[in-house]
NUFITI-99821 format. One record per atom (N, C-alpha, C, O): y, z, x. Coordinates in pm, whole numbers, padded with zeros to 5 digits, always signed. Example, Ala and Ser with C-alpha at 12.3 -4.5 7.8 and 13.67 -1.06 7.14 Angstrom:
% NUFITI-99821
-00569+00780+01319 -00450+00780+01230 -00330+00780+01320 -00332+00846+01424 -00225+00708+01285 -00106+00714+01367 +00003+00787+01290 +00114+00804+01341 
This chain:
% NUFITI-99821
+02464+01815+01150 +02505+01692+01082 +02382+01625+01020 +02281+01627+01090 +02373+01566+00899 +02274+01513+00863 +02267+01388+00878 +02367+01320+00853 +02131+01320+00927 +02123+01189+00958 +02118+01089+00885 +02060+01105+00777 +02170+00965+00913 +02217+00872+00844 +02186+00773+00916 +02204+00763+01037 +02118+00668+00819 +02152+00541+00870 +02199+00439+00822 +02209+00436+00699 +02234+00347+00885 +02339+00266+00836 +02248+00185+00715 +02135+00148+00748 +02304+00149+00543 +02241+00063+00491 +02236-00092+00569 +02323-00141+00642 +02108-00148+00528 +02057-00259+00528 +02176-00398+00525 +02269-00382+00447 +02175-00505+00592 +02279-00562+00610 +02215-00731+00549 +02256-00838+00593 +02121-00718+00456 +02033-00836+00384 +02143-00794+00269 +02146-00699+00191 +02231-00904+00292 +02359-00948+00141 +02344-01061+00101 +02429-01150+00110 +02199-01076+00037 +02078-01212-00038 +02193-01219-00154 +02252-01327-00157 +02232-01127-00243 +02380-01127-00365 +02487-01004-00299 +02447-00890-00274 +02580-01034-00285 +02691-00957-00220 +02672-00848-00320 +02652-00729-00297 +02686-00929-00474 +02727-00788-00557 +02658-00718-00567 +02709-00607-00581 +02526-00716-00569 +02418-00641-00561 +02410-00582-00471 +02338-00484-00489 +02462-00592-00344 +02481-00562-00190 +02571-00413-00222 +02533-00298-00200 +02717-00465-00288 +02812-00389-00269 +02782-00289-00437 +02870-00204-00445 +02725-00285-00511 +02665-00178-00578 +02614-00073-00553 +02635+00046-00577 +02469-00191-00445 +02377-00012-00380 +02472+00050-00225 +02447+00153-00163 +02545-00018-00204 +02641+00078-00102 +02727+00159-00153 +02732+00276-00115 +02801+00115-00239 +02845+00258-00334 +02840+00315-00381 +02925+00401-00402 +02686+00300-00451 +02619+00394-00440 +02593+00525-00345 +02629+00643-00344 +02510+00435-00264 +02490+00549-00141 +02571+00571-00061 +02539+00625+00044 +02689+00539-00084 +02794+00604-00029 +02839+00773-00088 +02875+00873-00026 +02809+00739-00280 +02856+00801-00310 +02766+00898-00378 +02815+00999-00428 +02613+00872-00384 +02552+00987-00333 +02491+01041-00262 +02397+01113-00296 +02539+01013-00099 +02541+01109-00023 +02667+01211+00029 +02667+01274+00135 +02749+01211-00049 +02848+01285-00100 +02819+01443-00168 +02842+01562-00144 +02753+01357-00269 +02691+01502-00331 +02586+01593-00276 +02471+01567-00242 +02662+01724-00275 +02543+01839-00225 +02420+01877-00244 +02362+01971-00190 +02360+01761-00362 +02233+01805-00435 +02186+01736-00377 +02073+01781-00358 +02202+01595-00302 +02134+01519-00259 +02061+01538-00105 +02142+01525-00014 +01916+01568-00060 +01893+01587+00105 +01876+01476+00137 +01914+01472+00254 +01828+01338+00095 +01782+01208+00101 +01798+01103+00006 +01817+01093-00115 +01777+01000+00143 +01757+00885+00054 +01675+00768+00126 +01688+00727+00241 +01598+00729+00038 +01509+00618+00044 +01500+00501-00009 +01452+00483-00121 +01571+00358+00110 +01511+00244+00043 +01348+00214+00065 +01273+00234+00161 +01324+00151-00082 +01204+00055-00096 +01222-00057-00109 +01335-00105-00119 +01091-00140-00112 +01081-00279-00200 +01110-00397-00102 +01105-00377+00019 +01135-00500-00147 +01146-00599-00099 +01293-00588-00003 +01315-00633+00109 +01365-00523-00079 +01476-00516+00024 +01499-00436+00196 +01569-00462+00294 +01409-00342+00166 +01321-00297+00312 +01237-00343+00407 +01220-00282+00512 +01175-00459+00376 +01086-00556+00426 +01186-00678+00441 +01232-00746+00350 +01208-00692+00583 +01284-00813+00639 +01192-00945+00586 +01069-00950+00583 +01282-01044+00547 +01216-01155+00543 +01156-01159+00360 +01150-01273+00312 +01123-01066+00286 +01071-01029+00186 +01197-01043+00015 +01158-01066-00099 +01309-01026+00048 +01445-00972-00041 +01452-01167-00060 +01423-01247+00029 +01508-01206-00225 +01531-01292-00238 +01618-01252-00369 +01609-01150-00437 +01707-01363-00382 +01840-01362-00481 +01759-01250-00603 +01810-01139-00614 +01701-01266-00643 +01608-01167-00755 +01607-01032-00736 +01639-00956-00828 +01561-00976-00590 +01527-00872-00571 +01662-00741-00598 +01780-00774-00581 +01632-00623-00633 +01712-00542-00636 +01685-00424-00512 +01623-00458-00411 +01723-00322-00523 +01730-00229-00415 +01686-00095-00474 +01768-00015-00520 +01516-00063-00471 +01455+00038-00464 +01480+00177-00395 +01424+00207-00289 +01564+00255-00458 +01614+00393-00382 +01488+00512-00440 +01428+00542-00543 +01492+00530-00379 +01442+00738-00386 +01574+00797-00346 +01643+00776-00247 +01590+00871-00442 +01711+01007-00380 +01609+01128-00426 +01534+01154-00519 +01642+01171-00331 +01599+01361-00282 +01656+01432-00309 +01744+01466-00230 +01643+01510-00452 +01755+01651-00411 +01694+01780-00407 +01574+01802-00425 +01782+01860-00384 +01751+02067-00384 +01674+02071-00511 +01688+02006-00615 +01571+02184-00470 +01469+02232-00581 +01545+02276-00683 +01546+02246-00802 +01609+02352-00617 +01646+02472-00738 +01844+02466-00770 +01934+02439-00690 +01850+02506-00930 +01998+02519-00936 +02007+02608-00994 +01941+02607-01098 +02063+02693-00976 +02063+02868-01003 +02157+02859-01145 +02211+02750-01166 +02178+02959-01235 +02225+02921-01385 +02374+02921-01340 +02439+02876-01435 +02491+02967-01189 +02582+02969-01191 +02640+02801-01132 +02758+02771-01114 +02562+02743-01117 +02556+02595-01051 +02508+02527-01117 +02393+02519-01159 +02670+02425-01144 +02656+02284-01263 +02523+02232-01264 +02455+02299-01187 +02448+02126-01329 +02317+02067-01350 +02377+01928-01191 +02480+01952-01129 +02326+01853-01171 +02315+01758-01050 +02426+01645-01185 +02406+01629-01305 +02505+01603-01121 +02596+01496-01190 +02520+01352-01224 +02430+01311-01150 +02560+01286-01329 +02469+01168-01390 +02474+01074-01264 +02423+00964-01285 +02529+01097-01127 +02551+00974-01034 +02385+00988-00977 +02320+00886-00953 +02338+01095-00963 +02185+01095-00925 +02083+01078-01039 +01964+01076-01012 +02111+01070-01122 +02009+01006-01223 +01990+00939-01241 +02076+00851-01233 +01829+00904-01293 +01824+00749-01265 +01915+00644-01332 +02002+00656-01419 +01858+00510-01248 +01945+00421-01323 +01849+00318-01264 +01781+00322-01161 +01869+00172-01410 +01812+00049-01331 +01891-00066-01357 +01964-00044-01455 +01906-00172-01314 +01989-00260-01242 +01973-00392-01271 +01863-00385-01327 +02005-00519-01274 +01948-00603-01172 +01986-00598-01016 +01969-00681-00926 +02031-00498-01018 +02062-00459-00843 +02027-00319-00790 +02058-00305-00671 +01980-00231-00838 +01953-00093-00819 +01850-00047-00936 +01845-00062-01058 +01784+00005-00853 +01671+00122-00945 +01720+00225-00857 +01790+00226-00756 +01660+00312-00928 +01692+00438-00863 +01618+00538-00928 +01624+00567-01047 +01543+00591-00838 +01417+00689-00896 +01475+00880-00832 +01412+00931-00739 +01565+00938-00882 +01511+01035-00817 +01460+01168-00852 +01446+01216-00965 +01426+01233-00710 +01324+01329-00705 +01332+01411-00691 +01437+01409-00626 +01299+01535-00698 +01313+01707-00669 +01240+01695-00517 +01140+01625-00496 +01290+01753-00444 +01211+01805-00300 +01085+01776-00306 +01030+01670-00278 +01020+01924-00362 +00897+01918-00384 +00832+01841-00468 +00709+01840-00462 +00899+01763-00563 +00830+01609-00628 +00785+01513-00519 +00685+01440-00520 +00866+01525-00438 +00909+01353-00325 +00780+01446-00220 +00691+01366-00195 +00754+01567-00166 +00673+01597-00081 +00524+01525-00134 +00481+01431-00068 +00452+01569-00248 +00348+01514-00272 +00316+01413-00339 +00198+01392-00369 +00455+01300-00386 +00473+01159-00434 +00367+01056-00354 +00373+01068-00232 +00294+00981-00392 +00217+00894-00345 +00065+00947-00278 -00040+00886-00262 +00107+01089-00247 -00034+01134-00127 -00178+01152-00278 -00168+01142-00401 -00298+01180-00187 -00446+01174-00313 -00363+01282-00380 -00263+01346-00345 -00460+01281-00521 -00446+01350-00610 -00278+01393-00690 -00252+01470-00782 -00211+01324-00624 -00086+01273-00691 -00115+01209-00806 -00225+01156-00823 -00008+01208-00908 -00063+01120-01004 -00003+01009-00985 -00017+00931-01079 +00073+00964-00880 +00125+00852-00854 +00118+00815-00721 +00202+00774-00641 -00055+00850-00712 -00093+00793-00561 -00065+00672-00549 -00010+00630-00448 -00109+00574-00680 -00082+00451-00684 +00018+00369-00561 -00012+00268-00497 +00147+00450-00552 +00291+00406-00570 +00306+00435-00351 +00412+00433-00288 +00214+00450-00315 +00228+00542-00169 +00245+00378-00063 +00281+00396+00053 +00231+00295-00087 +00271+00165-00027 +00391+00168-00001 +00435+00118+00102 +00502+00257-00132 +00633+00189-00159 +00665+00265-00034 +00775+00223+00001 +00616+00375+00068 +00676+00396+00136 +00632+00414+00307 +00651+00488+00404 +00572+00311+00274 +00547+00181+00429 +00633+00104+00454 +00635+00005+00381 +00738+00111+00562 +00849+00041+00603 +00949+00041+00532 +01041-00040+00535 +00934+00179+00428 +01071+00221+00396 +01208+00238+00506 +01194+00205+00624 +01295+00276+00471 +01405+00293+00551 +01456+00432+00496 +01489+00437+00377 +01463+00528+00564 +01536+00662+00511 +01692+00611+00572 +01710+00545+00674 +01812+00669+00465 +01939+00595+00457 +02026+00750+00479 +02141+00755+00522 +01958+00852+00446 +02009+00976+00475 +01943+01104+00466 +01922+01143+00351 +01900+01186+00573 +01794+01260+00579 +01888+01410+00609 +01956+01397+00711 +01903+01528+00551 +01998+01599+00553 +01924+01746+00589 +01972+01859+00583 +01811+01708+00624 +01737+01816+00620 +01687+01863+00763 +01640+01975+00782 +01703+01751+00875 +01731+01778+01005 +01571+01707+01041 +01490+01755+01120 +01556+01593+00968 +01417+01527+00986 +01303+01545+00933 +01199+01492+00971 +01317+01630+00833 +01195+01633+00715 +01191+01530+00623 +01089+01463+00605 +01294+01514+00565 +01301+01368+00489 +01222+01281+00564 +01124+01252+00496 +01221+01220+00687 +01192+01080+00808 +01047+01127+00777 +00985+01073+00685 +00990+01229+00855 +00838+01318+00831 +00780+01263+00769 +00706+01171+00804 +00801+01322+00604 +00785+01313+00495 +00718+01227+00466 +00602+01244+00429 +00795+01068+00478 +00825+00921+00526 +00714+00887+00556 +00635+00828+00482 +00687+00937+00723 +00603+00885+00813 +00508+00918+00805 +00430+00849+00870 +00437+01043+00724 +00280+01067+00630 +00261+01032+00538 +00140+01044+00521 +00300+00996+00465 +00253+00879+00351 +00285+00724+00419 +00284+00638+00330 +00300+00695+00492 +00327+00575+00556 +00195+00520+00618 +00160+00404+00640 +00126+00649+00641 -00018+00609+00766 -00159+00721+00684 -00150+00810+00600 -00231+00686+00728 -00361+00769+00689 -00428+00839+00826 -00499+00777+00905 -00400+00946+00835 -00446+01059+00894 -00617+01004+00912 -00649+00910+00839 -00705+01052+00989 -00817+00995+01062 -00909+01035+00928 -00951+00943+00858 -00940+01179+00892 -00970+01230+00803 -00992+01160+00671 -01101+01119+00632 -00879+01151+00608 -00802+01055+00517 -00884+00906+00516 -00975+00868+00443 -00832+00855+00599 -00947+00716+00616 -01034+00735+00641 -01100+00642+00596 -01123+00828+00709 -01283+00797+00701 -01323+00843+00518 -01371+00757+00445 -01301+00955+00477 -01328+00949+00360 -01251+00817+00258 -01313+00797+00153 -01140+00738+00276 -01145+00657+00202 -01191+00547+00242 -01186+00459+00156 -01242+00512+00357 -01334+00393+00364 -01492+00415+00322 -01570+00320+00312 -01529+00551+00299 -01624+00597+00263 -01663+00582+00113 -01775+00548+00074 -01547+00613+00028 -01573+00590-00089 -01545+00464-00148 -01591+00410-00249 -01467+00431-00073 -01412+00262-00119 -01503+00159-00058 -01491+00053-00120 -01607+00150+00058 -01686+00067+00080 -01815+00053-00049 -01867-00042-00107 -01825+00166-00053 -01964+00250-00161 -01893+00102-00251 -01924-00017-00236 -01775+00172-00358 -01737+00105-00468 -01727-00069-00448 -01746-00147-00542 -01692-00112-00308 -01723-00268-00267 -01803-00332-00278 -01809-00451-00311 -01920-00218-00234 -02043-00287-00226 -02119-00320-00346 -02198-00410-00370 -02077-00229-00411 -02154-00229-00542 -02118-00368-00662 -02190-00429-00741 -01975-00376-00629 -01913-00516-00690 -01951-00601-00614 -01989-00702-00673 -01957-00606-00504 -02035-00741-00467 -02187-00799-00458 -02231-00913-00444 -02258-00654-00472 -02375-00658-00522 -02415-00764-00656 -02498-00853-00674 -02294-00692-00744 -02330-00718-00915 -02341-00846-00910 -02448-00903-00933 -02196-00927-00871 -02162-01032-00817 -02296-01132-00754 -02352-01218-00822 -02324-01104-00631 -02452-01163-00584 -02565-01161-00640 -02635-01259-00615 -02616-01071-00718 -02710-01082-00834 -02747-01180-00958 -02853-01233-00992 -02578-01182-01026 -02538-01273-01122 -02571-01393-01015 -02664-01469-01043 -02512-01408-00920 -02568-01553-00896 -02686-01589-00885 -02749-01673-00951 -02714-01532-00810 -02883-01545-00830 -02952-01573-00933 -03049-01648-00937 -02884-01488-01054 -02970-01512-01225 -02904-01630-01268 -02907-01651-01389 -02830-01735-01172 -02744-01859-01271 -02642-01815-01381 -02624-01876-01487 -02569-01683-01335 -02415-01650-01383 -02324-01636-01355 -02256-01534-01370 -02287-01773-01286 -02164-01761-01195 -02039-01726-01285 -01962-01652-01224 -02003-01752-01389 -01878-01707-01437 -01905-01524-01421 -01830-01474-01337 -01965-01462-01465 -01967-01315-01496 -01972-01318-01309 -01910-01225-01255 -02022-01391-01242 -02034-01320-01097 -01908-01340-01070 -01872-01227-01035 -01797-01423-01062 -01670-01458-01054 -01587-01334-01122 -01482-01280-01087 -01662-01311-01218 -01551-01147-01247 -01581-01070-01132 -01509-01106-01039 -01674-00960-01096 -01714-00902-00990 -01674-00959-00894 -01598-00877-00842 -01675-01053-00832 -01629-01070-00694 -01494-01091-00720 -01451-01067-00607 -01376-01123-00799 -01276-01091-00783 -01232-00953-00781 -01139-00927-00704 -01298-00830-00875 -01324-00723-00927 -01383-00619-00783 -01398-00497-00779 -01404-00717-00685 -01473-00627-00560 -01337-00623-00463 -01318-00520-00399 -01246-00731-00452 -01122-00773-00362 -01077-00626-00335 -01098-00585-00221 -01004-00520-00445 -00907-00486-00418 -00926-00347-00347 -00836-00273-00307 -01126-00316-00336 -01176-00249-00274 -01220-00280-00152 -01277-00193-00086 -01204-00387-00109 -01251-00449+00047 -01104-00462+00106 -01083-00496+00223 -01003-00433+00012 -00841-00440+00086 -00836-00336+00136 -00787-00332+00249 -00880-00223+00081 -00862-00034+00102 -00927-00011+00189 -00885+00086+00252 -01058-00074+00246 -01151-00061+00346 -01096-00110+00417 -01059-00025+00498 -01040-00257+00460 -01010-00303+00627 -00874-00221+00640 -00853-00172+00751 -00794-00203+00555 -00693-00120+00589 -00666+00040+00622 -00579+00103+00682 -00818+00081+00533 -00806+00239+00596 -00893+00212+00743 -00870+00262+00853 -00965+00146+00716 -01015+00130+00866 -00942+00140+01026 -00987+00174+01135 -00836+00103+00991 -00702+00099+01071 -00590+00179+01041 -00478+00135+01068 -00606+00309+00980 -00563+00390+00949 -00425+00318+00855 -00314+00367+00874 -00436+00237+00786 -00306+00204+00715 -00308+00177+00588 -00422+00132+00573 -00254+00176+00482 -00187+00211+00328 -00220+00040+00335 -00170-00037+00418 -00327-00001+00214 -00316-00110+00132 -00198-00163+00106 -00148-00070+00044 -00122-00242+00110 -00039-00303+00065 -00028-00366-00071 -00122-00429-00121 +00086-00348-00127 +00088-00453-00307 +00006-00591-00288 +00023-00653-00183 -00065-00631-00368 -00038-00772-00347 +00032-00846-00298 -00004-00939-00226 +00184-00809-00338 +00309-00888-00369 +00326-00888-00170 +00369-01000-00140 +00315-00841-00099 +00319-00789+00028 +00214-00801+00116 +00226-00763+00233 +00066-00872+00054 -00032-00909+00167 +00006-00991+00217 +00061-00936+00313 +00024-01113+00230 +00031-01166+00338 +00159-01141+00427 +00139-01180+00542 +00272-01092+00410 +00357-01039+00450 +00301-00926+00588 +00309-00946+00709 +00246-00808+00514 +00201-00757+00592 +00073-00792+00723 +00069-00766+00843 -00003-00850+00645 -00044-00960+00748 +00015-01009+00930 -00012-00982+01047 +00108-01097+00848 +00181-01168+00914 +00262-01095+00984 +00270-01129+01103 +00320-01012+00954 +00466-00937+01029 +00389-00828+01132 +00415-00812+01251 +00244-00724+01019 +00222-00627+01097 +00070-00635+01160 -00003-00537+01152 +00037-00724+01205 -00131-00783+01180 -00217-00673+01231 -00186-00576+01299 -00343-00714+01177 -00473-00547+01179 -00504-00572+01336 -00560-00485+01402 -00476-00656+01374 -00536-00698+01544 -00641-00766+01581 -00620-00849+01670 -00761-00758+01535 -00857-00846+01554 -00873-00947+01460 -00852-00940+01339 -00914-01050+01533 -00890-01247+01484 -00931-01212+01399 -00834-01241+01330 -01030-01148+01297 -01127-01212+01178 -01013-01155+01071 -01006-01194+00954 -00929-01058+01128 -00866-00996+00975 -00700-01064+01016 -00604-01015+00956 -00666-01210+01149 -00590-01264+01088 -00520-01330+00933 -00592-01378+00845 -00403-01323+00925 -00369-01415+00808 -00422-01495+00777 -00454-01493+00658 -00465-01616+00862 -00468-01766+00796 -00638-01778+00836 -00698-01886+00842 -00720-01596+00872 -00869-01585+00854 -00868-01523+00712 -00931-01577+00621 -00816-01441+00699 -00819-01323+00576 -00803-01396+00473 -00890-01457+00412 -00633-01388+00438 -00646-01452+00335 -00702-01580+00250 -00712-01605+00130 -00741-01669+00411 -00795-01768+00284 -00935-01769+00221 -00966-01844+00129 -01026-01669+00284 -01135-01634+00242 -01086-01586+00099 -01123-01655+00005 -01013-01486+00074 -00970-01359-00055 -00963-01478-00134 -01054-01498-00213 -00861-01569-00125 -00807-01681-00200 -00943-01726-00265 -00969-01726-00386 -01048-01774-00131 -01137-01821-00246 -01256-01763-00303 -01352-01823-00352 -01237-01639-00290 -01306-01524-00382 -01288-01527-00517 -01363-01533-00615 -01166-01520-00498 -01076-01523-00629 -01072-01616-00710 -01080-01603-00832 -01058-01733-00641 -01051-01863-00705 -01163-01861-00811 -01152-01866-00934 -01285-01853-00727 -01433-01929-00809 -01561-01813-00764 -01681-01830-00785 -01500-01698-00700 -01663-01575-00649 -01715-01672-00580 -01827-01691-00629 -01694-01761-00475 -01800-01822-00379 -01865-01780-00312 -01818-01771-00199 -01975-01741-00327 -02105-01670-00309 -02140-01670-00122 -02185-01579-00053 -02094-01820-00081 -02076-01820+00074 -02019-01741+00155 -02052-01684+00259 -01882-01749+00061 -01756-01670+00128 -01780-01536+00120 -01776-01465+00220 -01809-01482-00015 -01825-01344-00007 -01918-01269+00100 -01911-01163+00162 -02026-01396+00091 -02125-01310+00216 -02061-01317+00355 -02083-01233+00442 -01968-01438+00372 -01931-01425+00526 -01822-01296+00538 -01805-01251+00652 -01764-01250+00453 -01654-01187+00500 -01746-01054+00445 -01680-00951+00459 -01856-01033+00398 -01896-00914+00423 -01981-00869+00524 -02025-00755+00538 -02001-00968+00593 -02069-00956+00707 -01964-00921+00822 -02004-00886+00934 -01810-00933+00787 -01745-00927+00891 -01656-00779+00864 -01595-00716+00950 -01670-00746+00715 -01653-00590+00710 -01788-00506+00774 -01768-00413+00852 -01898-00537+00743 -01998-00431+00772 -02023-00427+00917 -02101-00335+00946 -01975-00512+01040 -02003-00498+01139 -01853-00389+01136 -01869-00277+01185 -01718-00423+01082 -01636-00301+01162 -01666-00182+01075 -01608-00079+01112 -01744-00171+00965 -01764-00051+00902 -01827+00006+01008 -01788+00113+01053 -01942-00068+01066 -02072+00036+01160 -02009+00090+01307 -02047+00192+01366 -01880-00026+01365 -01819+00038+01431 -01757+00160+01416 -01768+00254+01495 -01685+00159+01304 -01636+00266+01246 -01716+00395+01228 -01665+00498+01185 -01837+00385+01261 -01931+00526+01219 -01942+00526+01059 -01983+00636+01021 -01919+00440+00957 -02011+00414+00836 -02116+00349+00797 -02132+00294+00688 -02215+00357+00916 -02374+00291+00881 -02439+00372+00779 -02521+00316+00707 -02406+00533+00758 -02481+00595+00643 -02436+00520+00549 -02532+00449+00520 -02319+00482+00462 -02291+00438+00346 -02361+00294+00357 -02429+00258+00261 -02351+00221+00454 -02418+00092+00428 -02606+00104+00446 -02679+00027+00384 -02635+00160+00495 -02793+00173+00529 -02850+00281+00393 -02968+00287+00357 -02708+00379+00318 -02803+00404+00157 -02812+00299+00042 -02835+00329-00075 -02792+00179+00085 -02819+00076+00019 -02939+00032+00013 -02977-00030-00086 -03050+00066+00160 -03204+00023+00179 -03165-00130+00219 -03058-00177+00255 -03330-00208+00195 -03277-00308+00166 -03228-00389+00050 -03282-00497+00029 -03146-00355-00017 -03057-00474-00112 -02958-00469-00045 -02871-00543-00092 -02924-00413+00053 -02822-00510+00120 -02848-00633+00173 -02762-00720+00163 -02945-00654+00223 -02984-00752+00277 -02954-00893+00158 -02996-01001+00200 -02906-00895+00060 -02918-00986-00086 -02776-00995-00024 -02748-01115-00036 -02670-00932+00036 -02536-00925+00054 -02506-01028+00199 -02404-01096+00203 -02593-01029+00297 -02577-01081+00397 -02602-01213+00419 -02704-01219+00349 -02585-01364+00477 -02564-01447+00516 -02694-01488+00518 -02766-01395+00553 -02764-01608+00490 -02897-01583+00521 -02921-01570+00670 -03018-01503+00703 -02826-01639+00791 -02881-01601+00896 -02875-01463+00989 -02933-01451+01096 -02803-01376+00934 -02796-01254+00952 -02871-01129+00889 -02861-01010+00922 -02960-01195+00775 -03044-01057+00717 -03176-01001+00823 -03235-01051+00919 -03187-00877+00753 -03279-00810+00839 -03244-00731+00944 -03316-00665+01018 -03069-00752+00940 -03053-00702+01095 -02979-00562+01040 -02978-00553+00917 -02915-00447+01117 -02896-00321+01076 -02771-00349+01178 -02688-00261+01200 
């Protein structure tokens, strides 16, 4: 029997509600289909508002042999103000979101997805649950390359100030954010989140230690962003590079020499 779970019971617009259920009522009917995947806001409790629609992945069979109709227009896409619907060939949906995908970009969308029908006897769920997390491997090389690229924007950043260019340093240090997101999160083996979903994730799934609380985290980012405050940036990089070195990335921070030290707090330079 193939597994199923029950759709989502967030009826934020009924009609929108009772669209994507008949939907997936009615394609998991069809034989082409092995899966299905909600995304988006409507997968994230607390997240779905009158606006939001209902992000599907459907899964179907690789192959259709020339004596077997093409897959019926009910699995093709479609978009909504109540349904998108993206779907995928097997082997499309296997390497969707993972590196060297061309739509690594998109590998968030399936963090706290919900699989709605998995027909394949738990490969679909799998599937799911490795692009969901970063393998040890996986995160040390991407906190590896993504600290490198942090540092270097916040370098530029701290420099410009120094030369009396705070607007151009205010580009860079906003321009450094979305690489210091990829670091505390691969650090903890977990998938960056959208914007649209930091503090969400935050809040609902927190990294565990106080400094990368919500109402620590974000309001530092906030005022990165705001104005590159040259204070802030140094305090919260002082509070990545101590869990980088925990982490076993002192090579990437120590091939800096000293100009890191231009990065650190004044009462913390000098120290390794």
């Amino acid at each position: 029997m193939p597994r199923r779970a029950t759709p989502p019971t967030d009826r934020t617009s009924f009609a929108g509600f009772t669209e994507f259920t008949d939907f997936v009522t009615e394609a998991s009917a069809s034989p082409d289909v092995v899966g299905i995947v909600l995304s988006g806001s409507r997968a994230r409790q607390g997240m779905a508002t009158a606006h939001s629609d209902h992000d599907v992945y459907v899964i179907t069979t690789d192959a259709h042999p020339a004596s077997v109709p093409p897959p019926p227009p009910l699995i093709e896409g479609r978009r909504s103000a109540a349904l998108d619907v993206l779907p995928l060939a097997l082997s499309e949906f296997r390497s969707r979101g993972l590196p060297g995908d061309a739509y690594a970009w998109d590998r968030y969308a399936f963090v706290h997805s919900q699989v709605l029908l998995d027909r394949l006897g738990g490969t679909i769920t799998r599937l799911v649950a490795e692009k969901a997390a970063l393998e040890d491997l996986e995160a040390h090389r991407l906190v590896r390359s993504e600290l490198d690229a942090y540092i270097n924007s916040l370098y530029r950043s701290v420099k410009s100030h120094r030369d009396g260019r705070p607007d151009v340093a205010h580009l860079d240090a906003a321009e450094s954010v979305p690489y210091l997101l990829t670091v505390v999160f691969a650090l903890h083996h977990r998938v960056r989140p959208y914007n649209k979903y930091l503090l969400w994730e935050l809040e609902h799934h927190p990294l565990g230690a106080p400094e990368w609380a919500s109402d620590v985290l974000f309001p530092q980012l906030r005022r990165i962003v705001a104005d590159g405050d040259l204070a802030a940036q140094r305090a919260l990089f002082a509070t990545v590079e101590r869990a980088a070195r925990r982490a076993g990335h002192a090579p990437v921070l120590d091939s800096w020499g000293t100009d890191i030290d231009l990065l650190r707090p004044p009462a913390g330079r000098s120290r390794g």
